[in-house]
KEKE-3310 file (N, C-alpha, C; in steps of 0.2 Angstrom, whole numbers, plus 5000, padded with zeros to 4 digits):
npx = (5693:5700:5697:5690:5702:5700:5702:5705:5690:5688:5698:5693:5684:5685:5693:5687:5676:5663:5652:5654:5643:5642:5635:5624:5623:5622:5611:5605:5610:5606:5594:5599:5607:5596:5588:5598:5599:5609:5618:5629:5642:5636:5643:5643:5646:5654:5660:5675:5690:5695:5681:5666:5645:5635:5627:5636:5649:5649:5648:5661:5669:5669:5671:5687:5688:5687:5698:5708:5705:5712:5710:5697:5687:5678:5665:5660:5659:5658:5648:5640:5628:5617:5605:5592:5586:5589:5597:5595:5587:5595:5606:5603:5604:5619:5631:5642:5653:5648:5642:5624:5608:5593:5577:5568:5565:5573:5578:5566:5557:5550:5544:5532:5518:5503:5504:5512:5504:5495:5500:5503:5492:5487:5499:5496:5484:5470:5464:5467:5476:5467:5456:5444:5449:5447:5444:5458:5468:5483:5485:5475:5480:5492:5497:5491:5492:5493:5501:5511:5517:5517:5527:5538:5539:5545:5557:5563:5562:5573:5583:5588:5589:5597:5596:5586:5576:5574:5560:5562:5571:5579:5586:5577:5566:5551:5541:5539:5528:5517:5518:5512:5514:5528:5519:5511:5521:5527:5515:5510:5521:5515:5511:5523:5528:5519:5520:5534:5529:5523:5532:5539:5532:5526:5515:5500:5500:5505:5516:5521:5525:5534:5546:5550:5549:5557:5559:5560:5552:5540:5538:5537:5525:5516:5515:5510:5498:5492:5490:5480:5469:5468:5463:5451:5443:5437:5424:5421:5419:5409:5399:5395:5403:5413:5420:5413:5423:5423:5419:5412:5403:5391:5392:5390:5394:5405:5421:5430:5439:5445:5452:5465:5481:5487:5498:5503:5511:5514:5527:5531:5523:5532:5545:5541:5536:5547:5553:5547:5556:5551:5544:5537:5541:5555:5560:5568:5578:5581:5584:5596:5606:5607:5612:5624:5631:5630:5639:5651:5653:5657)
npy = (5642:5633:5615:5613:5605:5590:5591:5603:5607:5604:5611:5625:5628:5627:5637:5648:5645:5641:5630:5616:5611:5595:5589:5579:5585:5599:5604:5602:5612:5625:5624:5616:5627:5638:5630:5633:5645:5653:5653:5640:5636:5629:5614:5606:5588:5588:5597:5596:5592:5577:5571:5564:5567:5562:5552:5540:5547:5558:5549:5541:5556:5559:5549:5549:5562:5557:5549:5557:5565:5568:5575:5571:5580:5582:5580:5592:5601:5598:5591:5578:5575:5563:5556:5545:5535:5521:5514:5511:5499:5488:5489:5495:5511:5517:5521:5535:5546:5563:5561:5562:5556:5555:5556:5552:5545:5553:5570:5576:5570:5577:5588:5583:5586:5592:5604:5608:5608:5617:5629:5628:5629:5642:5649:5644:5648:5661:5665:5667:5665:5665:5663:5652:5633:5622:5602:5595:5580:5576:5562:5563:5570:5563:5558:5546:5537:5520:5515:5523:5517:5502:5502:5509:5496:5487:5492:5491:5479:5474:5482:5475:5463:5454:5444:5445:5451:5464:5476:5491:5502:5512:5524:5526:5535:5542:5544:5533:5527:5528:5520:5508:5495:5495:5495:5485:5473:5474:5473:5460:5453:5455:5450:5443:5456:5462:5454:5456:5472:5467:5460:5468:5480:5490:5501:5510:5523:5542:5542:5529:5528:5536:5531:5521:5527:5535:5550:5563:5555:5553:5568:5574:5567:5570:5583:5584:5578:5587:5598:5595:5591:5606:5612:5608:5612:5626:5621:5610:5621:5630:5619:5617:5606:5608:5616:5633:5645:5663:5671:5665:5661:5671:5674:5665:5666:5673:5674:5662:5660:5649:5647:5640:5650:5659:5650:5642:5628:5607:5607:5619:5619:5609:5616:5629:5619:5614:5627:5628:5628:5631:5621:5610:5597:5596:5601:5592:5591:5605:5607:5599:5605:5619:5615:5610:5622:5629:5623:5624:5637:5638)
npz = (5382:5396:5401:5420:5430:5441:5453:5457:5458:5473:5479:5476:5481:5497:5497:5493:5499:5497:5490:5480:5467:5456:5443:5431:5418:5406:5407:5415:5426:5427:5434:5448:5449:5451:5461:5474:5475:5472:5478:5477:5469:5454:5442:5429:5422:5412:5410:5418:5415:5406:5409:5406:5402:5412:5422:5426:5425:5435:5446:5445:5445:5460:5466:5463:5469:5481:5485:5484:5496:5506:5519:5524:5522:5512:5509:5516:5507:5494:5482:5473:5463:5455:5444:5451:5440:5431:5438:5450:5452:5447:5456:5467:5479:5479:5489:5494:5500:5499:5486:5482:5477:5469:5472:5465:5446:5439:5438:5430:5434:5444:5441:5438:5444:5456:5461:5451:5442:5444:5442:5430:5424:5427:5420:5407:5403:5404:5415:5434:5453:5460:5455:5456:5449:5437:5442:5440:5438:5439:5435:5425:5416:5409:5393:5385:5395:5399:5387:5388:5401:5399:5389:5396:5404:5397:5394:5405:5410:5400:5403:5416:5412:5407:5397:5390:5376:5371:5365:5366:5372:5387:5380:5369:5360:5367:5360:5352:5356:5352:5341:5332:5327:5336:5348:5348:5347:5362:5369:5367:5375:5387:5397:5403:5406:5416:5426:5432:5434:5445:5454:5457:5460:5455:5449:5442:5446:5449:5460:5459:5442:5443:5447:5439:5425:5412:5416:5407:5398:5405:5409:5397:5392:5400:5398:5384:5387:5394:5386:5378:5386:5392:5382:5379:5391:5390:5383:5393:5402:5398:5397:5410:5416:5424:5438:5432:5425:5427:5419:5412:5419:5421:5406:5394:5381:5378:5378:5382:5402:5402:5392:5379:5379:5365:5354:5362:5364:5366:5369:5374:5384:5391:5392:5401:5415:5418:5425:5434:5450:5463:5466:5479:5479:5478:5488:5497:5489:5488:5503:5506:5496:5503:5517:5514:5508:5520:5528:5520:5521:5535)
capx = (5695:5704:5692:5694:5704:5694:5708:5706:5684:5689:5705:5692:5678:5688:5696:5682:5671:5657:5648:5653:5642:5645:5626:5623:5622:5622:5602:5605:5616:5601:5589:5602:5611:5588:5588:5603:5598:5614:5623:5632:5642:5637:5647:5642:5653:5657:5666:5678:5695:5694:5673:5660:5641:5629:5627:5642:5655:5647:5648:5667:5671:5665:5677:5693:5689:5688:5702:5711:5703:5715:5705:5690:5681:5672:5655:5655:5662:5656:5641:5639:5620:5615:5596:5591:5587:5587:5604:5593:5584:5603:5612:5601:5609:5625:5631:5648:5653:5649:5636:5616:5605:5588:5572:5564:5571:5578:5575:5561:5551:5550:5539:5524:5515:5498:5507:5516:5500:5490:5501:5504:5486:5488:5503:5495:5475:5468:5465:5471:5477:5462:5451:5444:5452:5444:5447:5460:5472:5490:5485:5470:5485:5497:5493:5491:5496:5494:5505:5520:5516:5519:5533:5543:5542:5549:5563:5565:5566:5579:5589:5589:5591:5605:5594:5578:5577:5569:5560:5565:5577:5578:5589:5575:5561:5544:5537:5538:5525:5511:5521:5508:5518:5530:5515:5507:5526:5526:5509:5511:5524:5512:5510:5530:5528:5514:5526:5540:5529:5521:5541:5543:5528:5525:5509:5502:5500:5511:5521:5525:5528:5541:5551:5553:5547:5562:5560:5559:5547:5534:5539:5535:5519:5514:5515:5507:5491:5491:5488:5475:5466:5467:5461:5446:5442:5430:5418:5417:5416:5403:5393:5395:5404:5418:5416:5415:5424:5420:5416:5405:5397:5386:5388:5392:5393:5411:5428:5432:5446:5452:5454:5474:5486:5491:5507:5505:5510:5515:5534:5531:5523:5535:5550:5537:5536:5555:5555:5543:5558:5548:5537:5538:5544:5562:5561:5573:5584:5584:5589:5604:5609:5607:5614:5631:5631:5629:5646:5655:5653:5658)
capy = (5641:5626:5613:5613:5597:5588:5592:5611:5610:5606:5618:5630:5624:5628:5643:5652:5643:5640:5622:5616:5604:5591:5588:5575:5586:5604:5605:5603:5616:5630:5620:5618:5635:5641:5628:5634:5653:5655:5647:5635:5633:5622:5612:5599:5584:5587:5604:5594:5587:5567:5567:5565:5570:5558:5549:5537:5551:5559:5546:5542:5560:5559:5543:5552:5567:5558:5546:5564:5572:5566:5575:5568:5584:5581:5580:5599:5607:5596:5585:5576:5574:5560:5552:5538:5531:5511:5509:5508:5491:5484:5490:5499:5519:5519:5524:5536:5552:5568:5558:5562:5552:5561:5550:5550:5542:5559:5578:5579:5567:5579:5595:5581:5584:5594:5609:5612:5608:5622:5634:5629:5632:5650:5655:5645:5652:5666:5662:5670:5662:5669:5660:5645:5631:5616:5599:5589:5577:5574:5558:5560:5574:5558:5555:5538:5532:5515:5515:5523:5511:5495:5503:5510:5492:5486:5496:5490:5474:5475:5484:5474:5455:5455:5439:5446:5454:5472:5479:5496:5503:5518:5528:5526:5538:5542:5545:5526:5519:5529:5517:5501:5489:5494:5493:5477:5469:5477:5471:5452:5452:5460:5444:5445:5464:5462:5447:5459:5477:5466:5458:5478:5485:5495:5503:5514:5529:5543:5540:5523:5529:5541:5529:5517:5528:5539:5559:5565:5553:5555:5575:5573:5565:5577:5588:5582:5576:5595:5602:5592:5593:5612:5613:5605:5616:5630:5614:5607:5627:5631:5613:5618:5601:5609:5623:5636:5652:5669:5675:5660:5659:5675:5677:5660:5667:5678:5669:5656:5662:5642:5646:5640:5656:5659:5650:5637:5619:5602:5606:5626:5618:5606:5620:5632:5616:5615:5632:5629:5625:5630:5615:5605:5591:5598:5601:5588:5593:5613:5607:5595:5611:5622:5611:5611:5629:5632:5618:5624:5642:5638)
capz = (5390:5396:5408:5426:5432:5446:5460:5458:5461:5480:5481:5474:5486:5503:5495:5493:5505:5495:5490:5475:5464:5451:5439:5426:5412:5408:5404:5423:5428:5427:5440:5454:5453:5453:5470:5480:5477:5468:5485:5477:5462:5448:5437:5424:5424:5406:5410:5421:5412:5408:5413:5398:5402:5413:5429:5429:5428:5441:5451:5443:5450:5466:5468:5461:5475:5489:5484:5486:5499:5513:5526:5525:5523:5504:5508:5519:5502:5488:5482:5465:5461:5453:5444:5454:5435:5434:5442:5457:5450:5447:5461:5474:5481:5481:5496:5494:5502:5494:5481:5482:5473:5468:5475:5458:5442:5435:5440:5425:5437:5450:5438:5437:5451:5454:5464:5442:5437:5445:5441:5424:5421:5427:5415:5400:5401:5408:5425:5439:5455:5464:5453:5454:5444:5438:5446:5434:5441:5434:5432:5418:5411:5408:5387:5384:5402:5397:5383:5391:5408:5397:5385:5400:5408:5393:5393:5413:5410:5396:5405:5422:5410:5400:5392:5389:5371:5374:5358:5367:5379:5390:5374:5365:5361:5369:5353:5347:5362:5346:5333:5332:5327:5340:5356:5348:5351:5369:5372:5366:5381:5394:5404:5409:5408:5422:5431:5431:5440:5451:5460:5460:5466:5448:5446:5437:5450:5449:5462:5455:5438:5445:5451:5435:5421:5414:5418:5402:5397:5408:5409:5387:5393:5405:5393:5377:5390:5397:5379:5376:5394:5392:5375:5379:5396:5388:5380:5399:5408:5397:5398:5417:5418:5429:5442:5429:5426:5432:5414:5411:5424:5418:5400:5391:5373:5379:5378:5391:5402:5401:5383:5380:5377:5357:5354:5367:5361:5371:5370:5377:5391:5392:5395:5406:5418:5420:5426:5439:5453:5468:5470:5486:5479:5479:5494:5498:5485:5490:5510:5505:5494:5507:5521:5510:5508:5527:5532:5516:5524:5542)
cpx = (5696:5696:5695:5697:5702:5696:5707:5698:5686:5693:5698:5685:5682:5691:5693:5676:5664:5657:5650:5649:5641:5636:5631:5626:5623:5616:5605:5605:5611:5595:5594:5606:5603:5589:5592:5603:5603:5621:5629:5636:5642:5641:5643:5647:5657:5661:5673:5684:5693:5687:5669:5655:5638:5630:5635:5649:5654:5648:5657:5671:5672:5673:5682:5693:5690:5693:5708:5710:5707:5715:5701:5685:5678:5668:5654:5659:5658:5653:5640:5632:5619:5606:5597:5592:5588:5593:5602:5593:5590:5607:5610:5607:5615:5628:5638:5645:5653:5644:5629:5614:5599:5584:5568:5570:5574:5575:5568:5556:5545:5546:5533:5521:5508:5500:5511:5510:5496:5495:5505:5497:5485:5492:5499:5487:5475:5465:5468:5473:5471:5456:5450:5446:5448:5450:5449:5465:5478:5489:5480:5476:5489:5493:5497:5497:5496:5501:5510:5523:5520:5526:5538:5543:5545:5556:5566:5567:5573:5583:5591:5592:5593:5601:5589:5580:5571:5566:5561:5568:5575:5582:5582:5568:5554:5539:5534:5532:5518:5513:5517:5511:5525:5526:5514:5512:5526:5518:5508:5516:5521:5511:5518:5530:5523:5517:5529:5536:5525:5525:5541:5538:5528:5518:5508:5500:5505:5517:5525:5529:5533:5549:5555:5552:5554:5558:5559:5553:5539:5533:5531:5528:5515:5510:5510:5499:5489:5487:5482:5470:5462:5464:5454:5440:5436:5425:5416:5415:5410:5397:5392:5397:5410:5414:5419:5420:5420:5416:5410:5398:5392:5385:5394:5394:5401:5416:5430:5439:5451:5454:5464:5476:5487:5499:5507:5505:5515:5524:5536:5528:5528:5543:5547:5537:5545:5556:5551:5547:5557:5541:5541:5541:5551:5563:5566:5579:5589:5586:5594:5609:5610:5611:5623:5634:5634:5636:5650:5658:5657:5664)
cpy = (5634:5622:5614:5605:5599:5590:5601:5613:5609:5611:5623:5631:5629:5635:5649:5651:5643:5634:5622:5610:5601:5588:5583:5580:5595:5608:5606:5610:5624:5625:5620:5623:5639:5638:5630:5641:5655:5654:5644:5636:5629:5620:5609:5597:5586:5593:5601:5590:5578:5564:5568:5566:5563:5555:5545:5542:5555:5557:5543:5548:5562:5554:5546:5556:5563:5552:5553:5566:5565:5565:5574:5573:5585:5584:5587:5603:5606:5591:5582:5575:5569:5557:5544:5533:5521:5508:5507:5499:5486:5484:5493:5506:5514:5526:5527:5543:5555:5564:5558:5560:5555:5551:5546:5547:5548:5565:5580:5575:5572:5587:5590:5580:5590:5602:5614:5613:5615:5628:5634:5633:5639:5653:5652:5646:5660:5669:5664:5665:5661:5666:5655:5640:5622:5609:5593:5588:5578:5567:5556:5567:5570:5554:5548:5533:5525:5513:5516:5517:5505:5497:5505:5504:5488:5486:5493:5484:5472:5478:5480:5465:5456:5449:5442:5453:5459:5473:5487:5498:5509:5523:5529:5533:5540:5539:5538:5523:5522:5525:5510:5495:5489:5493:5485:5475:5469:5473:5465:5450:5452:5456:5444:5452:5465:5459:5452:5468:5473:5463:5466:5481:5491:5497:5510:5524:5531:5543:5536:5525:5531:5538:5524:5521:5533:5547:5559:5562:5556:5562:5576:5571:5566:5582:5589:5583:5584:5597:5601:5593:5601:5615:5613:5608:5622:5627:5614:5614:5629:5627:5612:5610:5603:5613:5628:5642:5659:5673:5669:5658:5664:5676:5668:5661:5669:5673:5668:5656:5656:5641:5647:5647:5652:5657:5645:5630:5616:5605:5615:5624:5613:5610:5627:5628:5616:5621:5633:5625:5623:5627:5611:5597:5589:5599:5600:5588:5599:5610:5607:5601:5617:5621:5609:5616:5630:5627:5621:5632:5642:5637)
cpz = (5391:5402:5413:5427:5439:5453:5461:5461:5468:5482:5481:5480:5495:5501:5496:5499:5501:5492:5483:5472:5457:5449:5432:5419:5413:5404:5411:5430:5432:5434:5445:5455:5455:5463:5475:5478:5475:5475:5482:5469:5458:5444:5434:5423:5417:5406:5412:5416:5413:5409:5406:5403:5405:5422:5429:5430:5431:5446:5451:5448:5456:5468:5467:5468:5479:5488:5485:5491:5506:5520:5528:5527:5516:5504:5513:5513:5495:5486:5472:5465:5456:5452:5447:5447:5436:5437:5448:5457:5449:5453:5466:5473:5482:5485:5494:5496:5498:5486:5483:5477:5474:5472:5470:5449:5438:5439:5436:5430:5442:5448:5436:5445:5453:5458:5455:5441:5438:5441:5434:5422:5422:5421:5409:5398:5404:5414:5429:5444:5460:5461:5453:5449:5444:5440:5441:5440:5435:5431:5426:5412:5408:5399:5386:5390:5400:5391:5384:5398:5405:5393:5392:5405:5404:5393:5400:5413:5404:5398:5411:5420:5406:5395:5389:5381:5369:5366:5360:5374:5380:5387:5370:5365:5361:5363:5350:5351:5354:5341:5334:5332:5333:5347:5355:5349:5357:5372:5372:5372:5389:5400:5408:5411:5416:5429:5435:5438:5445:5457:5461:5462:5461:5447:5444:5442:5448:5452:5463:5448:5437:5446:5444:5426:5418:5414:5412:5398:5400:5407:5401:5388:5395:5401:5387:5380:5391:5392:5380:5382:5392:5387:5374:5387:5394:5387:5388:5404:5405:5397:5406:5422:5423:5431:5436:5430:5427:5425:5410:5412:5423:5410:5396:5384:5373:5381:5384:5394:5404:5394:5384:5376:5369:5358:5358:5365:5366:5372:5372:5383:5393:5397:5401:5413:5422:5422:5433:5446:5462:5468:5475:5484:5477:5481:5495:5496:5486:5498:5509:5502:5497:5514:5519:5510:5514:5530:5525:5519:5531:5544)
residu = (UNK:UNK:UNK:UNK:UNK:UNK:UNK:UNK:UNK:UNK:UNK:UNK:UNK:UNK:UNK:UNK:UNK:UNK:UNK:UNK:UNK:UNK:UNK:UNK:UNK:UNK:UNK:UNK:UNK:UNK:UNK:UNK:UNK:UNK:UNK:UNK:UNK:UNK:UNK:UNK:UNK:UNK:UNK:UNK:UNK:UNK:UNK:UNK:UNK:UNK:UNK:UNK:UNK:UNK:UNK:UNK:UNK:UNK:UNK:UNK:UNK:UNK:UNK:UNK:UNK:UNK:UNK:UNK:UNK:UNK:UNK:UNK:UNK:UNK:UNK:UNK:UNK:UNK:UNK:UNK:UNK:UNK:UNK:UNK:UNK:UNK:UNK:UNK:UNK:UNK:UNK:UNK:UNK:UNK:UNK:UNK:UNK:UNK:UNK:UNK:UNK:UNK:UNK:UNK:UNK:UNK:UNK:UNK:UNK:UNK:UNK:UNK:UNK:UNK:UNK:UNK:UNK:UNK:UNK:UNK:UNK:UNK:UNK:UNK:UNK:UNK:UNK:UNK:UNK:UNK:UNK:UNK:UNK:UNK:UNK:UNK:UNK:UNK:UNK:UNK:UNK:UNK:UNK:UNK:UNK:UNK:UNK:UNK:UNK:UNK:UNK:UNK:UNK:UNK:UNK:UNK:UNK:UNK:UNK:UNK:UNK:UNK:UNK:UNK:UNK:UNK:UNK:UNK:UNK:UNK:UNK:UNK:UNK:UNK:UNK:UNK:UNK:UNK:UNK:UNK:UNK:UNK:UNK:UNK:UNK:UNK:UNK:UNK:UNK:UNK:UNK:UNK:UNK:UNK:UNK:UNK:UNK:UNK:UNK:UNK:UNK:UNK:UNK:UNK:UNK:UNK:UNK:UNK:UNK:UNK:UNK:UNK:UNK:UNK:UNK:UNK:UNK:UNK:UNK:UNK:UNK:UNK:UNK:UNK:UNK:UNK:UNK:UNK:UNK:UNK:UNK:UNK:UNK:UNK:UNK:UNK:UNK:UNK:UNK:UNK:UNK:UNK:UNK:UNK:UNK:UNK:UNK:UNK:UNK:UNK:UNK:UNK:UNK:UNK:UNK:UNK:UNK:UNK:UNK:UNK:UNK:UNK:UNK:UNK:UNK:UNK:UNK:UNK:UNK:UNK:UNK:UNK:UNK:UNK:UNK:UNK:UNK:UNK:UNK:UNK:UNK:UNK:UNK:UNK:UNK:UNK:UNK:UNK:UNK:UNK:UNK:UNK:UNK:UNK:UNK:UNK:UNK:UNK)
# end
């Protein structure tokens, strides 16, 4: 099947009357056809003639459209979505019709938040909704916070100083902040690394990490921490260090329903979270997508 050339998503937009939108990738593509209720058409840029996969030809496309669009009606047909990611830190929002910029540095930022978290712990224990759940934060789920904090400011500042010589970049992967000899160069730095989130206002709450930390990363870290948390949950309902469960609380000896489901490891919680797209913190995301729909329609 041939791609579609860029001048036919609007034709096809007005044609039909329905919103079309333009995503990074096509992990994507399945999260915003979930958020717009099947509203909207998704594309991935990569489907598209002449566009390869990621933010900048997103944002490429976008410009081509409304370099076309004659009438100046783009933005009630068609929206490009773009990750805030560090283009922020370079160049702040760019501001162009029919382009949406996420608030967080990717869409993965926006499945850590204690709203996923409750109701992870429902699909990967035995817990219902109805039952009490012990009181864990996202931020004691975050493994080895410190270690991605420093390595994800690493990455920040080699990308924003073309001088400064990074020992790793926002390509690189999570897994290396565990590599010794790669932290202890990252940490020999730590007094500019400190310099660098204190001009940005970088700390290590989640709702900072969100903003400079990339999405997948933190998401992977979420996740890892989660395992481990949960794993650990029968020890603290039977030491009655949390509010216990309902089958503990009389007969201690009988399987703890925080014991983790068979089969459950950090990378099944990691694609169970991505599937959780009604949290509130996409709100934002589900209106604009809605708000599209509703002038695409009229």
């Amino acid at each position: 099947m041939n791609k579609y050339e860029i001048d036919e998503i609007l034709s096809m937009a007005i044609m039909t009357k329905t919103a079309h939108v333009l995503v990074e990738g096509v992990d994507d593509v399945r999260i915003y056809e979930k958020l717009s209720s099947g509203d909207c058409e998704v594309y991935a840029i990569e489907s598209i003639e002449g566009y390869s996969g990621g933010c900048d030809f997103v944002k490429d496309a976008i410009q081509d459209l409304n370099s076309i669009d004659s009438q100046g009606i783009l933005d009630k047909y068609v929206v490009g979505i773009i990750d805030r990611d560090v283009g922020y830190f370079r160049n702040g929002n760019l501001n162009m019709p029919a382009l949406f910029t996420l608030a967080q540095y990717s869409i993965e930022s926006h499945f850590v938040n204690s709203e996923v978290l409750n109701k992870l712990l429902v699909k990967l224990t035995h817990i219902t909704e109805k039952q009490v759940t012990p009181l864990i934060t996202v931020q004691e789920c975050i493994d080895d916070l410190d270690g991605l904090y420093y390595f994800s400011l690493e990455a920040l500042q080699g990308a924003i100083d073309s001088s400064y010589s990074s020992v790793v970049g926002y390509g690189d992967n999570i897994g290396r902040r565990k590599d010794e000899n790669t932290m202890q160069s990252i940490m020999a730095k730590s007094d500019v690394l400190d310099q660098l989130s204190a001009s940005k206002n970088l700390g290590r709450s989640i709702s900072e990490l969100k903003i400079f930390v990339k999405g997948k990363w933190l998401l992977k870290s979420f996740s890892e921490g989660l395992e481990k948390v949960i794993k650990d949950l029968p020890r603290k309902c039977k030491a009655k260090s949390i509010m216990q469960c309902r089958v503990c609380q009389f007969d201690d000896k009988s399987s703890c329903l925080f014991k983790i489901k068979d089969g459950i490891s950090h990378k099944a919680i990691y694609s169970l979270a991505m599937d959780i797209v009604d949290n509130n913190e996409l709100n934002y995301v589900r209106d604009m997508l809605q708000r599209i729909s509703a002038t695409a329609k009229a």
